[in-house]
Structure formats: C-alpha cells, structure tokens
C-alpha positions in Angstrom: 97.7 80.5 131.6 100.9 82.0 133.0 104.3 80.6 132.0 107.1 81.3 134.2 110.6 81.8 132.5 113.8 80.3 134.2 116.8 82.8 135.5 118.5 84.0 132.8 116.2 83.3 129.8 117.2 84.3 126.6 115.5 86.5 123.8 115.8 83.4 121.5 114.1 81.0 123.8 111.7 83.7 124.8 110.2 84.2 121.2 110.7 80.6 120.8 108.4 80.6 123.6 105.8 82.9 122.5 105.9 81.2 119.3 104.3 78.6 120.0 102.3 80.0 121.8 100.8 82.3 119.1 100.9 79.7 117.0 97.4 78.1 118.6 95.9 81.4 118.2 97.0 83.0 121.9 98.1 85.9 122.4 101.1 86.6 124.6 101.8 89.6 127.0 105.5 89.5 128.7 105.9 91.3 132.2 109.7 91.3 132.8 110.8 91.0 136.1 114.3 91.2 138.0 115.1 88.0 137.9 112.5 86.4 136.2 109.9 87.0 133.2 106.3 85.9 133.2 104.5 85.6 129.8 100.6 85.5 130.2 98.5 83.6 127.2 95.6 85.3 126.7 92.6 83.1 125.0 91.2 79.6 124.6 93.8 77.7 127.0 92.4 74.4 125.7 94.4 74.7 123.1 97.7 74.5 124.8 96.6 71.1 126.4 98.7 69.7 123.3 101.9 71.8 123.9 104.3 70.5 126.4 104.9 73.8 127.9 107.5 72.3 130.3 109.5 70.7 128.0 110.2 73.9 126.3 113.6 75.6 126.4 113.2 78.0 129.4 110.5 77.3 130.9 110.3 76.6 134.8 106.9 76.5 135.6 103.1 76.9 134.1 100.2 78.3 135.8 96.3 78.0 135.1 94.7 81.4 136.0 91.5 81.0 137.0 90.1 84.4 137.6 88.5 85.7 134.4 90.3 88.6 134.8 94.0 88.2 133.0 95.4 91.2 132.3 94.6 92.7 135.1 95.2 90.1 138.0 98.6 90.2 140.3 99.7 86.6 138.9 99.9 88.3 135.5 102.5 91.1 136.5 106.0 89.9 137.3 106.0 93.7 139.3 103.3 96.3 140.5 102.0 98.7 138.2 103.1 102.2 138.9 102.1 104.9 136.5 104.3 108.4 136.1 102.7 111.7 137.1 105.2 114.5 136.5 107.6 113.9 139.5 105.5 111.5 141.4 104.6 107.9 140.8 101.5 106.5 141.4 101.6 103.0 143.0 105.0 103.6 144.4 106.7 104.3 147.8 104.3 107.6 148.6 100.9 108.8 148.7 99.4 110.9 145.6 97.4 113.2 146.3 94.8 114.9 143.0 92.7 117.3 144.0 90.6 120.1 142.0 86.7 121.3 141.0 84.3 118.9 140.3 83.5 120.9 136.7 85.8 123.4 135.4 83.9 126.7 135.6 86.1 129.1 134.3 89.9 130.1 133.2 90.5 132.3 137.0 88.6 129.9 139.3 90.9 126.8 137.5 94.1 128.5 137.6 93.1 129.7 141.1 92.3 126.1 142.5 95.3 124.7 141.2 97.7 127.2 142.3 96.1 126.8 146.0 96.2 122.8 145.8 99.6 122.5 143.9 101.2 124.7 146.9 99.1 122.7 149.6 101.0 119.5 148.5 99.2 117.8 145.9 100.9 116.1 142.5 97.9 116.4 140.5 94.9 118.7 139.3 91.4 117.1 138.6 88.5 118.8 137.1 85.7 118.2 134.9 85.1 119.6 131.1 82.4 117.0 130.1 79.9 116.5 133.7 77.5 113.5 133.1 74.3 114.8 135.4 71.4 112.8 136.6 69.1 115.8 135.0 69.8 117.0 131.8 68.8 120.6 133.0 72.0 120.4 135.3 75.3 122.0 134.3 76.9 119.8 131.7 80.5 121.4 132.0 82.3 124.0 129.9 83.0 121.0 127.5 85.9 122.0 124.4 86.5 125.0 126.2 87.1 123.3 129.5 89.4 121.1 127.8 91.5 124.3 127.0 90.9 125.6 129.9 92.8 122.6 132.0 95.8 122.3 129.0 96.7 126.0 129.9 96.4 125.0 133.8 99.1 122.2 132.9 101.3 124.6 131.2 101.2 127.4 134.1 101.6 125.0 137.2 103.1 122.0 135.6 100.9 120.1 137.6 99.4 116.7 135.5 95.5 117.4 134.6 92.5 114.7 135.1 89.5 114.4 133.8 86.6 112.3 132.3 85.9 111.3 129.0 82.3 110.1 128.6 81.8 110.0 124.5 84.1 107.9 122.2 84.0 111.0 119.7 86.1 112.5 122.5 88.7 110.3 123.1 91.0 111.9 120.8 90.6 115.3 121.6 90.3 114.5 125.5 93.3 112.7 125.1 95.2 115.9 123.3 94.8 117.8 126.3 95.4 116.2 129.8 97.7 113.6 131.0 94.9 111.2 132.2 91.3 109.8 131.0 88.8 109.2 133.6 86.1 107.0 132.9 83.0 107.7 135.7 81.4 105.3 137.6 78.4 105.4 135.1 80.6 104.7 132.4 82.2 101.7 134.0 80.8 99.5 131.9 80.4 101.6 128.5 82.6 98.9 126.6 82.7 101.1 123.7 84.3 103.5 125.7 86.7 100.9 127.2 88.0 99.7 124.4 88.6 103.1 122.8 90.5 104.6 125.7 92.5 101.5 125.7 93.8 102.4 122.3 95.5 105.5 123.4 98.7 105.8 125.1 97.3 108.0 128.3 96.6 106.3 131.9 93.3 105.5 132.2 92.0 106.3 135.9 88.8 103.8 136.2 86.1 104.4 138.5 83.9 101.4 140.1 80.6 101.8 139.1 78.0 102.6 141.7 77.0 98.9 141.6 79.6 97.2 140.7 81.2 94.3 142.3 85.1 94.2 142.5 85.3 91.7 139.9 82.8 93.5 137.5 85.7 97.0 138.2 88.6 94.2 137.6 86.9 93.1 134.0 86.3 96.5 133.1 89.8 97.3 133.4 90.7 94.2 131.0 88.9 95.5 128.5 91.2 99.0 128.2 94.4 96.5 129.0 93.1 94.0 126.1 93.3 96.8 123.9 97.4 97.2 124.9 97.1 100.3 127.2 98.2 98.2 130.8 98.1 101.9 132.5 95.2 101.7 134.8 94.3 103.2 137.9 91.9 102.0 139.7 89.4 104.3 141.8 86.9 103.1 144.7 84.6 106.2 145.2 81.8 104.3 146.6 78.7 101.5 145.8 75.1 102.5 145.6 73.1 100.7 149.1 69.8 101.0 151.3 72.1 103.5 153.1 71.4 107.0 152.7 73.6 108.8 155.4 76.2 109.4 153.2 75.8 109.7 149.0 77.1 106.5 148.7 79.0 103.8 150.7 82.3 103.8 151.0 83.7 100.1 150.7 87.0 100.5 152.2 87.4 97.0 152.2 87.6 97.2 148.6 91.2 99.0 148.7 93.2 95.8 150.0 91.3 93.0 147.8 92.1 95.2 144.8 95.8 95.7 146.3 95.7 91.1 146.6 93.7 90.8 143.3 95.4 93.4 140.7 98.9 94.7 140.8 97.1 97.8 139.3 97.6 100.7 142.1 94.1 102.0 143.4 93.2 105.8 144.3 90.3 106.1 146.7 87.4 109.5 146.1 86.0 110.2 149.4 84.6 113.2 147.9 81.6 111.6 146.3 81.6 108.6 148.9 80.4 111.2 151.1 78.7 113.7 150.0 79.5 116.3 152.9 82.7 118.0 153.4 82.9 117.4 156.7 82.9 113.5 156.1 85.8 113.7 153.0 89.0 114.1 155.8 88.0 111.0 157.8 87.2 109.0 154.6 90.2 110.3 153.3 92.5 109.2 156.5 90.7 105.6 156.1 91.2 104.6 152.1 95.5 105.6 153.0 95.6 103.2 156.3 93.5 100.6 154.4 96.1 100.6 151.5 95.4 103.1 149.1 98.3 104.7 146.7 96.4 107.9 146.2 93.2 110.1 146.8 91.3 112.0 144.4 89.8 115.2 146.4 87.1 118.1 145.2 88.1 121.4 146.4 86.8 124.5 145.2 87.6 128.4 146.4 83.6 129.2 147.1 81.8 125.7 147.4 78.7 127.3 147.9 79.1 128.8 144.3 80.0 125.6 143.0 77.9 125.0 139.9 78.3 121.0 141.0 78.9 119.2 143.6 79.6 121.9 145.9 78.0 120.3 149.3 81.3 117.9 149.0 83.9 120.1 147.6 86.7 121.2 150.4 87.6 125.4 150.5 90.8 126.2 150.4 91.7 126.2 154.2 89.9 122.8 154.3 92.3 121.2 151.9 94.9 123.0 153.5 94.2 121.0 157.0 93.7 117.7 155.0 96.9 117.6 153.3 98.1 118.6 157.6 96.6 116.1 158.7 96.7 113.1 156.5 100.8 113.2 156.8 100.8 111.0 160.4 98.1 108.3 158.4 100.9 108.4 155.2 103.6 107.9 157.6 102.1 104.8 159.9 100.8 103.4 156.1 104.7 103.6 155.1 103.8 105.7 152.0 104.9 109.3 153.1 102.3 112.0 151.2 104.3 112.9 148.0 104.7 116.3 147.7 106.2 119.1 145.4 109.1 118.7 148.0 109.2 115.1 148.2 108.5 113.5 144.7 108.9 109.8 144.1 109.9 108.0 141.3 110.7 105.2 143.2 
C-alpha cells in the first residue's frame, strides 16, 4: 500500500500518519519528494481495510501495490535512486563507466589497471578478491590479501573499488575495504547473503542470476532493501539459454523494464554476456542506447595471462577505443559518459 501525502504535509501529521499505520503491525518507509512525500506500508495490507486512510490528516491519496516487489518498485520512490561514487552519481544525468580485472592478481597488475582505466575515463575500479569458479581446481582469487590489495588501489587513484562478497563471514571485512558489495549472479538468490549485505551501509551492486527472471532480480533486491540498505544497483550481465554463440544471452530488453519497474538505476556487464572481447564494445554501445546508467567492463594489461576470464577481458588500447567510442551512444542516450573531467552529482 502506498499513501500519498498532500503539499505541504507536516512532520506532526506525518508520524500521525505512520502511527497508525505501525500500529496494525506495518511497517512504514517514507520517500520524500519535492513536493510531495510517499509513505509505503510494508506487510499484511488486510489489516488497514479498517483504517480510513483518507480521512486522515494529510492524506490525498492511497494506492494498492500489486507487484510483490515493494521496496524496490518505481511507485514506492517519490524520486529515482541515485547512488554516490566519488564524484559521479550513479543513476543520474551521465553514464558510469567501472571497469577493472576479473580477479585481482597482484599489487602491480591492480595498480597498473586502474591507473590505465582511471585516465581512460572511467569513475570506478572493479576486481575480484573472492572468484566463485565452476571447478574448484580454478583460481579462487587472492582472497584477504586481495581485499588489501584493492583498499590500497582506492587510496592511490581515489578511484571507488568493486567487488563480490560471496560468504556471510565476509560481509564485514568485505565491507571494510571497498566502497561497493557485489553479489554474483550465482549468489542472486543466497538470501543469507541478502539479508546480511542489506545490514551494512555500502551499495549493494546485484547481479541477475543466470536464470533469473526480472521479477525473481527485483525480489532479490527487496530482500537487501527489507533489511534498511535502499542502495541497490542493479546489474543485467546476461541469462543462461539454448544459445551458445555467446556465454550467455544478453537480454537488453531487460535494461528499460527494470528502468519502468524499479526506480533503482541498472548497470549492464557485456563482459560476461559475451564471452569474447570482440563482442563487449557492441554489447556495451547497446545496454547505453537501451537505457542503462552504467557499464561494468573487464580489462586486463595481458588478457592472455589472465588467471580468469581472460577470453573477455579488454587490453588496454581496447578500453581505450571503448571509452572513444561509446561517447556518440552517451550523447544520443542524453547521459553524456562521466568522466574524471566531467563528474556528475546531478
């Protein structure tokens, strides 16, 4: 249920509001707005079929939401989400580009990377310190010392750090060192893990599982906002199908029914929607004109050295021509690429 407040509400008649509400064992979540505020009731809305919401001081309208997806749909936001990286915004007026390794191999090769990506344009550095692999014989990641690894990257370049999370018992420590917890597409739905990243004041940056639906991505963000953290990001990076020309298939028409459905922004990964380098810049040029607020790109300095994912990861010149190239898509999109030269806190 979504209540909409009048112009010009007052505190007192907003808690008088809320109140009530809580009162029949709701909780309430209040999304201010310019000039209106909307308070979403979260729970058993039977029980406010004996409270004449209307005739309440302040009120102007009520609204059923039918989605099971609250927290996270657009009617529950009286604005977009947009979520502060550094000198950039995510979800705002420009295009956010975070690019780094797929697994953080080493102190040099990090720094490296990030020096090369940060001066190429991009507002954020991703990399991996915990790697979930299909075979346990695969490299796992550098974990702990990874994690020190990308705090000392943030320090140098300024640049904010990315990565995943995939164990509970990390959260905290995770959390300690980088600006923003990913949760991977084969953690999607590790509730556990939900819930536990919710309870930390970071940006959570979720991925869609590789067979998820939209709505199964849209309730696996409610569980991290249910737990008070309402900084989500989004991430398509692909869906698992019959299709085997590319790693996975990129659903592209995913980026605008998450942009009508959520007011959460959305980053698209062509990196592991493709599979191949060669595929990541057109993928790339797609997920900005189809709506996207960011990208999330793998580049490494000697992809064939990569210790994972290296068939996808972009060299340095590669990136380079990307970040070229995308800035005529940014422009027709409306969302110039933000850039050390052009940040937006808009």
């Amino acid at each position: 249920m979504i209540i909409v407040t009048r112009p010009g509400v007052t505190e007192d008649e907003l808690d008088e509001i809320r109140e009530r509400v809580e009162s029949l064992g709701l909780r309430t979540h209040v999304s201010k707005g310019e000039n209106r505020q909307i308070i979403g009731c979260i729970g058993d809305e039977e029980r406010l079929s004996s409270l004449p919401l209307l005739g309440l001081r302040g009120v102007e309208a009520v609204h059923p939401v039918m989605r099971p997806y609250k927290l996270a749909s657009r009617e529950f936001s009286a604005n977009l989400t947009r979520i502060p990286l550094a000198d950039h915004t995510l979800g705002g007026s420009s295009t956010v580009v975070i690019a780094g390794p797929c697994s953080v191999e080493g102190e040099g090769m990090a720094l490296e990377t990030a020096g090369t990506v940060q001066s190429a344009g991009a507002s954020a550095f991703r990399g991996g310190a915990f790697k979930p692999r299909t075979s346990p014989y695969s490299f796992q990641g550098l974990e702990e010392e990874g994690l020190e690894i990308l705090a000392r990257v943030r320090r140098v370049t300024g640049l904010p750090v990315i990565t995943e999370v995939m164990d509970t018992r990390h959260v905290e420590a995770v959390a300690g060192h980088v600006d923003v917890l990913q949760v991977g597409a084969r953690n999607m739905q590790n509730f556990a893990l939900l819930r536990e990243v919710g309870r930390v004041h970071r940006p959570v940056l979720l991925k869609r599982g590789m067979s998820a639906t939209v709505k199964d991505l849209l309730l696996a963000a409610e569980y991290v906002m249910q737990q008070g953290n309402m900084q989500v990001i989004l991430c398509e990076r692909g869906i698992r199908t019959f299709e085997r020309a590319t790693r996975n298939t990129f659903d592209v028409g995913a980026i605008p029914v998450l942009k009508e459905e959520s007011h959460l922004p959305v980053v698209a990964d062509p990196s592991h929607a493709a599979g191949r380098r060669a595929l990541v810049p057109p993928l790339a040029f797609a997920a900005v004109a189809a709506g996207a607020d960011g990208l999330m790109v793998e580049v490494h300095p000697r992809p064939e050295e990569a210790l994972s994912d290296g068939e996808q990861s972009l060299d340095f010149a590669q990136f380079r021509a990307l970040m070229r190239d995308l800035v005529p898509f940014a422009a027709a999109a409306g969302r110039p690429v933000a850039t050390t030269a052009n940040p937006s806190r808009q």
